[in-house]
C-alpha positions as CSV (number, residue, x, y, z in Angstrom):
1,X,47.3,37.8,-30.7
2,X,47.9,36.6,-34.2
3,X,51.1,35.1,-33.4
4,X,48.7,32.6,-31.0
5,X,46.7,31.8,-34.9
6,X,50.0,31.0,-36.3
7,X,50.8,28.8,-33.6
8,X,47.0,26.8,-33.5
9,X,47.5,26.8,-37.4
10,X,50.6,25.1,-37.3
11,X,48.8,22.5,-34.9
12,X,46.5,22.2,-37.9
13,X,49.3,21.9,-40.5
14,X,50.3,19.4,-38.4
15,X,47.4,16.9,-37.9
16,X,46.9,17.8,-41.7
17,X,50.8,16.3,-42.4
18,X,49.7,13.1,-40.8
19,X,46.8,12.7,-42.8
20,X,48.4,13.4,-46.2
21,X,51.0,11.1,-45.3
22,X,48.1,8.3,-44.9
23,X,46.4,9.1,-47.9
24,X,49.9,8.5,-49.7
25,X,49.9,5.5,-48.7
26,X,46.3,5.0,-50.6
27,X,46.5,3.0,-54.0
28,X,46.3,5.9,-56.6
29,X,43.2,4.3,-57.9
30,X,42.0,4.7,-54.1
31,X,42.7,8.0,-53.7
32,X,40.5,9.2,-56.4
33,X,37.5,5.8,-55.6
34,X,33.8,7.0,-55.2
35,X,33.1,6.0,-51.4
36,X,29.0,4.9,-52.0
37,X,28.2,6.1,-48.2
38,X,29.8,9.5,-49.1
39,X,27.4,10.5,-51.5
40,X,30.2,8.9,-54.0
41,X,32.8,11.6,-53.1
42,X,36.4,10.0,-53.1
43,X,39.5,11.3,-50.9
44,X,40.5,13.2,-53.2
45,X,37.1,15.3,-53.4
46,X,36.7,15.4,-50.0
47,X,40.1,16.7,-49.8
48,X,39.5,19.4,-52.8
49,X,36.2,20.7,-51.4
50,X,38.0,21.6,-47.5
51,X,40.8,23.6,-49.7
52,X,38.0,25.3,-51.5
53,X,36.0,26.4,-48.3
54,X,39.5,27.8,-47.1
55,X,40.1,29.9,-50.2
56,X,36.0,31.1,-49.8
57,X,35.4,31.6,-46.4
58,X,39.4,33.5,-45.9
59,X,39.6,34.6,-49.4
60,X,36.6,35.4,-51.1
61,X,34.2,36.1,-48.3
62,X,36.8,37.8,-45.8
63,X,39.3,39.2,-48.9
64,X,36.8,39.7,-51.1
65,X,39.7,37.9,-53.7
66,X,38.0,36.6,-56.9
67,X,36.7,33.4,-56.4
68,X,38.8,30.6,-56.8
69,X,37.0,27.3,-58.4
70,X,39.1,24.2,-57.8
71,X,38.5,20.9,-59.7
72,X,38.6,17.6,-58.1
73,X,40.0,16.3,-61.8
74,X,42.7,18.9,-61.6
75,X,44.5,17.6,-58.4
76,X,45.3,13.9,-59.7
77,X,47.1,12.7,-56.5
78,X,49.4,13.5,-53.4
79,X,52.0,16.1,-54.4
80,X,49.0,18.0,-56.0
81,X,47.0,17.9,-52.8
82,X,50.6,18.9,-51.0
83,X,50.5,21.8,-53.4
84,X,46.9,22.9,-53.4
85,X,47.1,23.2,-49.1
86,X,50.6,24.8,-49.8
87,X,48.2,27.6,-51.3
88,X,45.6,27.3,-48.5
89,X,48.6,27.9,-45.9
90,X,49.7,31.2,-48.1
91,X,46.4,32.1,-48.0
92,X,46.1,31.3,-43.8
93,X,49.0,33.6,-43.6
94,X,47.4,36.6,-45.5
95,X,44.4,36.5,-43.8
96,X,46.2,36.4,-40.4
97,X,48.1,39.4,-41.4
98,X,45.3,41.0,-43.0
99,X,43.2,40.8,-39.5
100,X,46.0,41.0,-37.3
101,X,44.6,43.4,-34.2
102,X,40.7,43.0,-35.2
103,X,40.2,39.2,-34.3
104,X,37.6,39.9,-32.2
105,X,35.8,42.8,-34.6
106,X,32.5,42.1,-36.1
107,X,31.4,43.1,-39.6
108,X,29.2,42.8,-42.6
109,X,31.4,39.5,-44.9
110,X,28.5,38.8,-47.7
111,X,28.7,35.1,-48.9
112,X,27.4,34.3,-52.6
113,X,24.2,33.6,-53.1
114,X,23.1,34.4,-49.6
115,X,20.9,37.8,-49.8
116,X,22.1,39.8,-46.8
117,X,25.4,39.7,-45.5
118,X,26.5,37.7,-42.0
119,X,27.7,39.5,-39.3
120,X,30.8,37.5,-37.9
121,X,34.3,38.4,-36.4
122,X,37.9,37.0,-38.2
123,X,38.2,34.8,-35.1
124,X,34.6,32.9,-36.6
125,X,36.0,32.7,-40.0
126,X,39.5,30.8,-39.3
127,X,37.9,28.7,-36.1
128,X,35.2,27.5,-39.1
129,X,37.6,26.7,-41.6
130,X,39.7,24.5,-39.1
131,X,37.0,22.7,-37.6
132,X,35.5,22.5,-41.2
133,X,38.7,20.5,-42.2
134,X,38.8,18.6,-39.0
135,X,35.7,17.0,-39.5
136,X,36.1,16.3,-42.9
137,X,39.5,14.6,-42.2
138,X,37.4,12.2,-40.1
139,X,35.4,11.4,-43.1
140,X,38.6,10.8,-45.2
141,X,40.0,8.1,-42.4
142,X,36.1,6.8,-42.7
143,X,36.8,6.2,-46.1
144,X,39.6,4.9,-46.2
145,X,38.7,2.2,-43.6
146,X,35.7,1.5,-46.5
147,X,38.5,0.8,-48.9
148,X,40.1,-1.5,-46.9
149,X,42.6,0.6,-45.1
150,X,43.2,0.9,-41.5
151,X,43.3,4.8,-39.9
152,X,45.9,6.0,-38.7
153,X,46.1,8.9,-35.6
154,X,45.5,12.3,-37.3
155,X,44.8,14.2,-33.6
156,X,46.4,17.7,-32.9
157,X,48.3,15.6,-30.0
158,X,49.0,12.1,-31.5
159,X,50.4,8.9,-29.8
C-alpha cells in the first residue's frame, strides 16, 4: 500500500511544481509583500508555515525528530522554497517507509502543548498534511490575485 502514498504524493509534488513555478514568476518584492486580508502573511510565509506543518505533523509528532523551527526570513525567494520542500519530500519519503504496513494502525502521537496525546492512524497524518497544503495553496493564488497577478491552474488534474 505505500507504493499507492508515493504515487498520491507525487500528484501533490506535482500540483505543488505548478504553483512554485507561479510564484516565480512573482516580483521578488511580491513574493515576500504582507497580503492585509491575510492577517499580513506574504507568499513566502504562507509557503514557510505548510513546510513547517509537514516537518511537525510527519516529523516531530509521528518521528518524534527534534523539532524543526523554520524562519520565513531564512527562505528569501524561489530556489529556497525549491529547497525547503526538497526537505519536506525527504521527509514524505521517511515517513512512508517508516509506516509502510501500519497505514491503517491507530496510536498515541502527542503534539506540543496539547496535554494528552491524539489517537490517529499514519493514513490521518499524511492525508492532513496534503490537504493542509492544498488549501493553503489556494490562499497563495488568492494573494497573488491581491497583488495584481492572475492564477494560474494548480489542480492535481490541470488543463
Amino acid at each position: 500500500m505505500h507504493n499507492a502514498f508515493y504515487q498520491q504524493y507525487h500528484l501533490v509534488q506535482g500540483a505543488r511544481a505548478a504553483l512554485l513555478d507561479y510564484c516565480a514568476k512573482l516580483r521578488p518584492e511580491h513574493l515576500v509583500a504582507p497580503v492585509a486580508a491575510f492577517n499580513q502573511s506574504s507568499v513566502r510565509d504562507l509557503l514557510v508555515h505548510v513546510a513547517g506543518a509537514y516537518h511537525v505533523w510527519l516529523g516531530q509528532v509521528s518521528m518524534q525528530r527534534p523539532a524543526r523551527r523554520l524562519l520565513p526570513s531564512e527562505v528569501p525567494d524561489v530556489a529556497a522554497l525549491r529547497r525547503l520542500y526538497g526537505e519536506v519530500d525527504a521527509l514524505v519519503a521517511d515517513f512512508v517507509q517508516h509506516f509502510a504496513g501500519r497505514w491503517l494502525e491507530t496510536a498515541e502521537f502527542s503534539f506540543p502543548g496539547r496535554p494528552a496525546p491524539l489517537q490517529l492512524s499514519p493514513m490521518e497524518l499524511f492525508t492532513h498534511v496534503i490537504t493542509h497544503e492544498f488549501h493553503h495553496k489556494g490562499q497563495v493564488l488568492s494573494m497573488g490575485r491581491q497583488l495584481g497577478y492572475a492564477p494560474v491552474d494548480t489542480d492535481v488534474i490541470r488543463f
